[in-house]
Biopython code that builds the backbone (N, CA, C, O; Angstrom):
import numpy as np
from Bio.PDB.StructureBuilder import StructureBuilder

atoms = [
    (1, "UNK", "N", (88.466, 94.797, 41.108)),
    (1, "UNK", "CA", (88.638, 95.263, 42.470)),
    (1, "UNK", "C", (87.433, 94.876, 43.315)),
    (1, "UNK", "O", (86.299, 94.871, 42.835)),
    (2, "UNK", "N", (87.708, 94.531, 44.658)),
    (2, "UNK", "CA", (86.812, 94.220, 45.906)),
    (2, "UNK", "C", (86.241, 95.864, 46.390)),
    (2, "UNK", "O", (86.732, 96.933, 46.751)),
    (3, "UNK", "N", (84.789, 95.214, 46.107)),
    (3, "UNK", "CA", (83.928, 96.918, 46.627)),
    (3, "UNK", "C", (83.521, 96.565, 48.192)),
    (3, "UNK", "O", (83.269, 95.529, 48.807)),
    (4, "UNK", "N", (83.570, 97.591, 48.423)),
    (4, "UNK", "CA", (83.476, 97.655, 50.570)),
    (4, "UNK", "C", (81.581, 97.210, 50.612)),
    (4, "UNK", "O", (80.743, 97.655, 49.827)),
    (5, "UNK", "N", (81.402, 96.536, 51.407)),
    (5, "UNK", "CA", (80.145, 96.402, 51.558)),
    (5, "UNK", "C", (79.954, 97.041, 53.183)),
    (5, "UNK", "O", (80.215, 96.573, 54.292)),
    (6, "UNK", "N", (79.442, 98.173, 52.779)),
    (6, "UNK", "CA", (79.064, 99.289, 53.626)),
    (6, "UNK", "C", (78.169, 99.085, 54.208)),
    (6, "UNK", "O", (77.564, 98.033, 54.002)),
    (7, "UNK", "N", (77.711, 100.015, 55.185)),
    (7, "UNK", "CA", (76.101, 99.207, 56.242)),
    (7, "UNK", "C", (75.293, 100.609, 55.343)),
    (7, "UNK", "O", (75.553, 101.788, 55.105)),
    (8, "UNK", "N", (74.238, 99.670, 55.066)),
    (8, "UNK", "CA", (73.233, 100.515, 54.439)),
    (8, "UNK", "C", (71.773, 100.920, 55.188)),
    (8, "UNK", "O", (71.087, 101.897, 54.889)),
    (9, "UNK", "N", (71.434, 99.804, 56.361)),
    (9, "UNK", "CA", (70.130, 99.841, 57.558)),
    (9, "UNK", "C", (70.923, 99.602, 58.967)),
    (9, "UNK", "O", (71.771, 98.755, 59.247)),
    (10, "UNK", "N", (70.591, 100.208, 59.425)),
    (10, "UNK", "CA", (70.705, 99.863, 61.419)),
    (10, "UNK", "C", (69.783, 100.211, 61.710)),
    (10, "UNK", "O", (69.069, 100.890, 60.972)),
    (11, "UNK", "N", (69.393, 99.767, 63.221)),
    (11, "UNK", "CA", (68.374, 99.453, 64.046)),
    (11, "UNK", "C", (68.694, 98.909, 65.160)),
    (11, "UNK", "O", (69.337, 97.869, 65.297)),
    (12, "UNK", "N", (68.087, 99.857, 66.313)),
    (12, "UNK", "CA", (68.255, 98.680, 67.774)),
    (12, "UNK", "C", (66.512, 98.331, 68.343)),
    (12, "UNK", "O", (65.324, 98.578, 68.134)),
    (13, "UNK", "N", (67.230, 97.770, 68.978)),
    (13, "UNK", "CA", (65.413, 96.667, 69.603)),
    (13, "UNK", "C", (65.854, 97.959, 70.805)),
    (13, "UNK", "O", (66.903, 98.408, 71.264)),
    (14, "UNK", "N", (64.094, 98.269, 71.008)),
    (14, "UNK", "CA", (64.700, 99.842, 72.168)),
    (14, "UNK", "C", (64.584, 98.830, 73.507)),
    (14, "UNK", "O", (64.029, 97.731, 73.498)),
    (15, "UNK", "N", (65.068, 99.297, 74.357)),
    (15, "UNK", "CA", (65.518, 99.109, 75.521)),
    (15, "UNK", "C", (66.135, 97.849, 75.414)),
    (15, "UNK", "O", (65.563, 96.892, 75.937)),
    (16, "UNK", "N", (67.294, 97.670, 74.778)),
    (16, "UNK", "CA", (68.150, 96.171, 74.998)),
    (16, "UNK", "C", (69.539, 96.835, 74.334)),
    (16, "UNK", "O", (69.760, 98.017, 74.068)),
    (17, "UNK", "N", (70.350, 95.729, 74.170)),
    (17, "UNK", "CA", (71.590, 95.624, 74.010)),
    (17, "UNK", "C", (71.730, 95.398, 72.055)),
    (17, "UNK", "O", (72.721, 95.781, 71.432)),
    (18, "UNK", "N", (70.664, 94.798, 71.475)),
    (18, "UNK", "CA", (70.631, 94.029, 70.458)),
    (18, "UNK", "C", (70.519, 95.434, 69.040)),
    (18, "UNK", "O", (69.697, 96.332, 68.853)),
    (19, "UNK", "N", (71.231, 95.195, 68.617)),
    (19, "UNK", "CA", (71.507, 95.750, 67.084)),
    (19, "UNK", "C", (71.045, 94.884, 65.863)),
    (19, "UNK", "O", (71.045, 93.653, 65.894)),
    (20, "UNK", "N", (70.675, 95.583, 64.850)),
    (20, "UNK", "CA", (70.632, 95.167, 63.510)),
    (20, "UNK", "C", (71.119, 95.851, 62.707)),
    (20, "UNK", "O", (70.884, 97.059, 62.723)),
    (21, "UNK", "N", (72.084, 95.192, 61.604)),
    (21, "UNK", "CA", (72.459, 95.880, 60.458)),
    (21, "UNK", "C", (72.287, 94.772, 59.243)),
    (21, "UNK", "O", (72.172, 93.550, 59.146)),
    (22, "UNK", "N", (72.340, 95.958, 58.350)),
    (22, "UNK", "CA", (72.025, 95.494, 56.703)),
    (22, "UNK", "C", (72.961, 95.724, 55.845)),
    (22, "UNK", "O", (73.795, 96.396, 56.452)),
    (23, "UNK", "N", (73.386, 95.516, 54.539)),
    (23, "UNK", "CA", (74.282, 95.602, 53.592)),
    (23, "UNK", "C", (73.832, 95.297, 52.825)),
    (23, "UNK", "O", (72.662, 94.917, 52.867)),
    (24, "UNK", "N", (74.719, 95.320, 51.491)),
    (24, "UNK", "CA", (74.664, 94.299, 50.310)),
    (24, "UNK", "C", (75.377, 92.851, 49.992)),
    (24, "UNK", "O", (75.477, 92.211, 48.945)),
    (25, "UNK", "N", (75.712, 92.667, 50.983)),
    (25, "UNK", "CA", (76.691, 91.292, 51.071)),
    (25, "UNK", "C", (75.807, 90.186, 50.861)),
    (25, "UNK", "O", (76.102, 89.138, 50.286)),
    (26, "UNK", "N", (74.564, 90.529, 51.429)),
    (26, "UNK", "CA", (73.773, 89.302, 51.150)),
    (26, "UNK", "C", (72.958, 88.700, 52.746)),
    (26, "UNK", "O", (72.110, 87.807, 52.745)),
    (27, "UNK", "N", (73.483, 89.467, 54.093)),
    (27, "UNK", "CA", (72.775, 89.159, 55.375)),
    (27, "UNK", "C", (72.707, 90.146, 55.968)),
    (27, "UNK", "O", (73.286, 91.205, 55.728)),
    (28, "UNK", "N", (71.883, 89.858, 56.930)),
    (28, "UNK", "CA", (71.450, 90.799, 57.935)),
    (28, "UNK", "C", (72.046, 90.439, 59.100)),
    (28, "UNK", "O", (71.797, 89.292, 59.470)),
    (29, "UNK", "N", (72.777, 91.105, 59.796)),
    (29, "UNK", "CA", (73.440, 90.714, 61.150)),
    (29, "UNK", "C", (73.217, 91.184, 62.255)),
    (29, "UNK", "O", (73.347, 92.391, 62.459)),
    (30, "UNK", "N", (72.840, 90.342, 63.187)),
    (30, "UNK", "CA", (72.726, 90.919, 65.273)),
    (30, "UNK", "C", (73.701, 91.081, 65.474)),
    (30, "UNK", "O", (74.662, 90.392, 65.132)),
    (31, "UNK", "N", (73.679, 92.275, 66.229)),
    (31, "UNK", "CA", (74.978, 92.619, 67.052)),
    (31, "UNK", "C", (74.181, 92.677, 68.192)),
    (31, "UNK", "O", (72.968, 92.882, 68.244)),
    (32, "UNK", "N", (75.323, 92.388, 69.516)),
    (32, "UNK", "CA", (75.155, 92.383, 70.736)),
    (32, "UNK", "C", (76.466, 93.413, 71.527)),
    (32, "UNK", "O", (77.673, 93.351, 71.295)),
    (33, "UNK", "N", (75.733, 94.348, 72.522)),
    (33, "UNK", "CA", (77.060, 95.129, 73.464)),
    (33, "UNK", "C", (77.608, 94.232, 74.213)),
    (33, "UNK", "O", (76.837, 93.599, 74.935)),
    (34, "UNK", "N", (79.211, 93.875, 74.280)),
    (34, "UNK", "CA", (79.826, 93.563, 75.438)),
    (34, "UNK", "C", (80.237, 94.040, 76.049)),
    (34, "UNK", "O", (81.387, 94.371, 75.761)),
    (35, "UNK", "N", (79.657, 94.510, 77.466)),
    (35, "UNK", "CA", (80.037, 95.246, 78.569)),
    (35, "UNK", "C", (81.686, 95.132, 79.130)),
    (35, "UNK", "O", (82.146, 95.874, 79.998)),
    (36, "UNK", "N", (82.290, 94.275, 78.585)),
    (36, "UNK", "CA", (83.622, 93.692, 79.155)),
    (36, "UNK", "C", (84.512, 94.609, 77.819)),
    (36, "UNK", "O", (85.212, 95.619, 77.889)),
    (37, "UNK", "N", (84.175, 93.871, 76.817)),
    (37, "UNK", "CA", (85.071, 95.197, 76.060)),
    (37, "UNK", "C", (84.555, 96.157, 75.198)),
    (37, "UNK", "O", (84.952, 96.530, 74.095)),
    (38, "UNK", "N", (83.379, 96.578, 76.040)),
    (38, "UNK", "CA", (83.096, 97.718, 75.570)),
    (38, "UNK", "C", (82.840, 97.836, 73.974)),
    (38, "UNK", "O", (82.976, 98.973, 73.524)),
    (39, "UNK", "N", (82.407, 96.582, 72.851)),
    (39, "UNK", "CA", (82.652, 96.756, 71.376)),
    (39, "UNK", "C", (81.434, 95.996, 71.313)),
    (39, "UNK", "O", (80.794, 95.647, 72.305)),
    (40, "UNK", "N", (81.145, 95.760, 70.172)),
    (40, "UNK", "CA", (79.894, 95.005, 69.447)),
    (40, "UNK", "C", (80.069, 93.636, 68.811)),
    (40, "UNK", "O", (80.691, 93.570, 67.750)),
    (41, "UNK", "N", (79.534, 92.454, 69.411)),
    (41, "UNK", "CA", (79.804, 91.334, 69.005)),
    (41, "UNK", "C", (78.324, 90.312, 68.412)),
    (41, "UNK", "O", (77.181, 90.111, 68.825)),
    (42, "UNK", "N", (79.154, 89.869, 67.241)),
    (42, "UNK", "CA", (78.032, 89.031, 66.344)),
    (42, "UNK", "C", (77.013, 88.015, 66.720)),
    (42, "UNK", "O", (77.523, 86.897, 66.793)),
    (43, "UNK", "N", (75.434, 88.044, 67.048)),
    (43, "UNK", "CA", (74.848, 87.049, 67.670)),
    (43, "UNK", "C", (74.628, 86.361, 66.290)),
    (43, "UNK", "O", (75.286, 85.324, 66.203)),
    (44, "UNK", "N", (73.942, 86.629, 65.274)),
    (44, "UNK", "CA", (73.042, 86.023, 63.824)),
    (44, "UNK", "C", (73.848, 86.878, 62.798)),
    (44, "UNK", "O", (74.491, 87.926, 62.750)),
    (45, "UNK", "N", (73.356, 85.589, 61.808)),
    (45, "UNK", "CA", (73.738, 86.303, 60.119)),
    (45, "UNK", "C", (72.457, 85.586, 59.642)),
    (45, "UNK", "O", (72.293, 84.413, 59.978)),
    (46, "UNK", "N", (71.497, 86.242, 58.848)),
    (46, "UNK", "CA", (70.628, 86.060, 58.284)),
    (46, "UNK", "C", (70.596, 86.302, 56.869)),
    (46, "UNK", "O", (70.545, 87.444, 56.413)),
    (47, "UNK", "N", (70.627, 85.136, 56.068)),
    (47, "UNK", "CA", (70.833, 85.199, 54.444)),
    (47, "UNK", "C", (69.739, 85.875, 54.007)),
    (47, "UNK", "O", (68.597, 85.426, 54.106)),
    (48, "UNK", "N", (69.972, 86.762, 53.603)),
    (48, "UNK", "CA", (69.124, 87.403, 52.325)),
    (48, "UNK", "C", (69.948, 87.711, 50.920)),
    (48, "UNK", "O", (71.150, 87.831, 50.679)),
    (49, "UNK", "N", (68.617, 87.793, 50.007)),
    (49, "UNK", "CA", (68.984, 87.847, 48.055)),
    (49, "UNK", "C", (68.706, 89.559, 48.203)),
    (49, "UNK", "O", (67.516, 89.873, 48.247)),
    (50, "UNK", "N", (69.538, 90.484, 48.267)),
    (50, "UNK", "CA", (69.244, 91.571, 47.944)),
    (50, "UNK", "C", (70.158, 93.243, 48.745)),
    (50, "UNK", "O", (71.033, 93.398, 49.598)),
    (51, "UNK", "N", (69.557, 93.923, 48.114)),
    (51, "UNK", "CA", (69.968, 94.933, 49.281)),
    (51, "UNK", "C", (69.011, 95.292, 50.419)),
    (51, "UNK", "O", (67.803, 95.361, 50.194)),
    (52, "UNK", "N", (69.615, 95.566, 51.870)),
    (52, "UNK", "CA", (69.120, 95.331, 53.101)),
    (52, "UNK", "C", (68.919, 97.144, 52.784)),
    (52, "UNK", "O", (69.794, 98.010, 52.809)),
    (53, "UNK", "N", (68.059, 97.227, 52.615)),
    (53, "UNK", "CA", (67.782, 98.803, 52.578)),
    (53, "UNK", "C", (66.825, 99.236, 53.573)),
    (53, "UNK", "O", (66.351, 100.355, 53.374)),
    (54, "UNK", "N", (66.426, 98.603, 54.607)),
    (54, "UNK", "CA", (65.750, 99.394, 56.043)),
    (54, "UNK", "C", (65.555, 98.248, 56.465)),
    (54, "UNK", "O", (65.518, 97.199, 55.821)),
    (55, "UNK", "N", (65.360, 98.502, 58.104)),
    (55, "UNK", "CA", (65.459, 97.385, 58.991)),
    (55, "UNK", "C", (64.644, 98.507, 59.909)),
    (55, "UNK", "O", (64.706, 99.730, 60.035)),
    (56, "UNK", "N", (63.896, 97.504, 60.448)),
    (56, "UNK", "CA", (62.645, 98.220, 61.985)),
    (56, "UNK", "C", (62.339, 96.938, 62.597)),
    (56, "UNK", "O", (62.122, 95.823, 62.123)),
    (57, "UNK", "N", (62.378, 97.364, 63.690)),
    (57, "UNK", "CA", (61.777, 95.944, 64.847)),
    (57, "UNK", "C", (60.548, 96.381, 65.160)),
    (57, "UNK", "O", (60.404, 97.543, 65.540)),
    (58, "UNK", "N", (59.810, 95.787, 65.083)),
    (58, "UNK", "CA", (58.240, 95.583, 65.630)),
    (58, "UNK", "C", (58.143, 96.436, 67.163)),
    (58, "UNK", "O", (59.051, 95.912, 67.807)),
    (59, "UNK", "N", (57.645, 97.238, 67.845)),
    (59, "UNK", "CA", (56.939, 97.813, 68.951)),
    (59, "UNK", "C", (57.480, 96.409, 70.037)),
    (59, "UNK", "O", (58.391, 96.256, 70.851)),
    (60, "UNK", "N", (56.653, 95.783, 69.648)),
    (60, "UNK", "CA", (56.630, 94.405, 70.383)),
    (60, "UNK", "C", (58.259, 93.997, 70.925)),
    (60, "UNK", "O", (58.603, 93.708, 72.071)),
    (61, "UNK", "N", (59.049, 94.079, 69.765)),
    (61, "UNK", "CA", (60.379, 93.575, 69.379)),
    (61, "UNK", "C", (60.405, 92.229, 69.447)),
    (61, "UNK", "O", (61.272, 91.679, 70.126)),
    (62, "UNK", "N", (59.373, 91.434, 68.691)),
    (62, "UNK", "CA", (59.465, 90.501, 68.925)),
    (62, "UNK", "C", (59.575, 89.763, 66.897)),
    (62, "UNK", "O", (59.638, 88.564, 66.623)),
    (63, "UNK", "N", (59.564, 90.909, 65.867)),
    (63, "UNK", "CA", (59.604, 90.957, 64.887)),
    (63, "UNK", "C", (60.623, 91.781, 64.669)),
    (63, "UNK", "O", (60.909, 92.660, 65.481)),
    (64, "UNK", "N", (61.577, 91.507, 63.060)),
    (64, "UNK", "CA", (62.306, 92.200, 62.543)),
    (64, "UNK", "C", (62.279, 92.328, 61.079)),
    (64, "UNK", "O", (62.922, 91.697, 60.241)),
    (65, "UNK", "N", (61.314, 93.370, 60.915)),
    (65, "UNK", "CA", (61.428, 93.790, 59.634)),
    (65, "UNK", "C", (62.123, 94.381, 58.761)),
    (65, "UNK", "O", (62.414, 95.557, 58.981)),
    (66, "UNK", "N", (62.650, 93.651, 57.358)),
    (66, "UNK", "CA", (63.623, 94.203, 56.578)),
    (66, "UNK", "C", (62.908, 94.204, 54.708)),
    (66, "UNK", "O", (62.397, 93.365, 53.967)),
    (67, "UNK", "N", (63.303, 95.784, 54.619)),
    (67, "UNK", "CA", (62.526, 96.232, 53.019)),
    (67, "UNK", "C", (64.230, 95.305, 52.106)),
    (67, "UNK", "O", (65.407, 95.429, 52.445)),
    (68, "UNK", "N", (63.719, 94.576, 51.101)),
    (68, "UNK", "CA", (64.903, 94.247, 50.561)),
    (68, "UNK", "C", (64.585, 94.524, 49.323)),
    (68, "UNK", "O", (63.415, 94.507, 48.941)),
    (69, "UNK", "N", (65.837, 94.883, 48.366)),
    (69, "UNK", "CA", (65.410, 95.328, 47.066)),
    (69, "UNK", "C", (66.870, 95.126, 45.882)),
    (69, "UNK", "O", (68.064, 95.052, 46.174)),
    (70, "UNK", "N", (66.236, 95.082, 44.565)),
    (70, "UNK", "CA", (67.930, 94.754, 43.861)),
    (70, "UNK", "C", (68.726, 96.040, 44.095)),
    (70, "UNK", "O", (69.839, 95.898, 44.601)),
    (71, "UNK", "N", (68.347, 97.160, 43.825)),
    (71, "UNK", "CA", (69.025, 98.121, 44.192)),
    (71, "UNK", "C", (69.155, 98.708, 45.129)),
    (71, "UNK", "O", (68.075, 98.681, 45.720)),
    (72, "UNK", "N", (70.157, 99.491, 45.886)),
    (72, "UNK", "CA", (70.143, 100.519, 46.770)),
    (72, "UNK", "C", (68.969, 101.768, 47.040)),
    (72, "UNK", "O", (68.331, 101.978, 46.008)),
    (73, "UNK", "N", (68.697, 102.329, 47.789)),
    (73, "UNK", "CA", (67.486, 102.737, 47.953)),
    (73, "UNK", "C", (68.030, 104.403, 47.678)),
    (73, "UNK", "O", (67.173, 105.184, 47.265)),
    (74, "UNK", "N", (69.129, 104.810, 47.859)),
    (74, "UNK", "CA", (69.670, 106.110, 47.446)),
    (74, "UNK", "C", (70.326, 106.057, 45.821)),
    (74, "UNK", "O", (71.072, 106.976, 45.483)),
    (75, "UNK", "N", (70.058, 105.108, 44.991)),
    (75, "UNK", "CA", (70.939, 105.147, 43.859)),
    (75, "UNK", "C", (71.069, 103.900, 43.132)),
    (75, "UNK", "O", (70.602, 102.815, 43.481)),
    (76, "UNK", "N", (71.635, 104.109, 42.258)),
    (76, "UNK", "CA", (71.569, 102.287, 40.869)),
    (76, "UNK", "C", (72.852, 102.350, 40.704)),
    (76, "UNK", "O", (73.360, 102.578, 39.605)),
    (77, "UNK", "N", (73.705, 102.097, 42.081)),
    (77, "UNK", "CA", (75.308, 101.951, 42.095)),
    (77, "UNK", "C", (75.321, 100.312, 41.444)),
    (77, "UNK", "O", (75.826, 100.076, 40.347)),
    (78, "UNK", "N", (74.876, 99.568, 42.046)),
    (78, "UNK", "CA", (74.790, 98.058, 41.673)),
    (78, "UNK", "C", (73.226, 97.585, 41.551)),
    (78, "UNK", "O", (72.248, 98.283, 41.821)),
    (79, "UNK", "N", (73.223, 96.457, 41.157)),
    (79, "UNK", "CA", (72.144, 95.476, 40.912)),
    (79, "UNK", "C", (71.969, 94.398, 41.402)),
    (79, "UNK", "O", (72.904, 93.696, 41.016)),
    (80, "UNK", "N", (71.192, 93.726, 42.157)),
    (80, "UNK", "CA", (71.566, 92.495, 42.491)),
    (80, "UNK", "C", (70.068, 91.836, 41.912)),
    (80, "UNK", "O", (68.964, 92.134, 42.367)),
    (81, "UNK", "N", (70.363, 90.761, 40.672)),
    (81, "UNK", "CA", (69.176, 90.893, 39.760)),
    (81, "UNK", "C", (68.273, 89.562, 40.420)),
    (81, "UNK", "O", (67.100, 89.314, 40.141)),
    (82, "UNK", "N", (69.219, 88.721, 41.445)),
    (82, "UNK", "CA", (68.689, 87.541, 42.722)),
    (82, "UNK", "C", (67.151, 87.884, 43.399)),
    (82, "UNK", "O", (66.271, 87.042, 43.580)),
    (83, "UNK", "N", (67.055, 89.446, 43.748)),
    (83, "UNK", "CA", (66.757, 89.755, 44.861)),
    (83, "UNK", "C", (65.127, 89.921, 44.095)),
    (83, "UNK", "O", (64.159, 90.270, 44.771)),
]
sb = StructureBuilder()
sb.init_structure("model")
sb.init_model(0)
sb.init_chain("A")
sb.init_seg("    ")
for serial, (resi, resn, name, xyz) in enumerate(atoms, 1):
    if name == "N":
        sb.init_residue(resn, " ", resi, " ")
    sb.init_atom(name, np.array(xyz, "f"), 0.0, 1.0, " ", f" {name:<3s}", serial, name[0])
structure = sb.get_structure()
């Protein structure tokens, strides 16, 4: 069976439109607000080996820091032995 790859980090850059999320799929993805329909649309996918277990943007926001690790940071549901 196909396991759900759930968001495990979010993060917004403060005062903007721009989102970050994390998973175990293997990237880190920008989201952007579209004011037109009102929903969240994909700017970046950023490959990473691991689980995306916290995401913080720099003060600056000119950095995006992500803790990556083989396991989940709440639990040893999976392994990802890459990372």
């Amino acid at each position: 069976t196909e396991q759900a790859n759930w968001i495990v980090s979010l993060c917004a850059l403060k005062n903007t439109d721009l989102l970050a999320s994390g998973s175990k799929d293997g990237f880190i993805r920008l989201w952007k607000r579209d004011d037109e329909s009102r929903s969240l649309v994909p700017v970046l996918r950023i490959p990473v080996a691991g689980f995306v277990n916290t995401l913080q943007f720099t003060q600056s926001g000119k950095y995006l820091i992500a803790g990556i690790g083989q396991e989940h940071r709440f639990g040893r549901w999976w392994r990802i032995t890459e990372a």
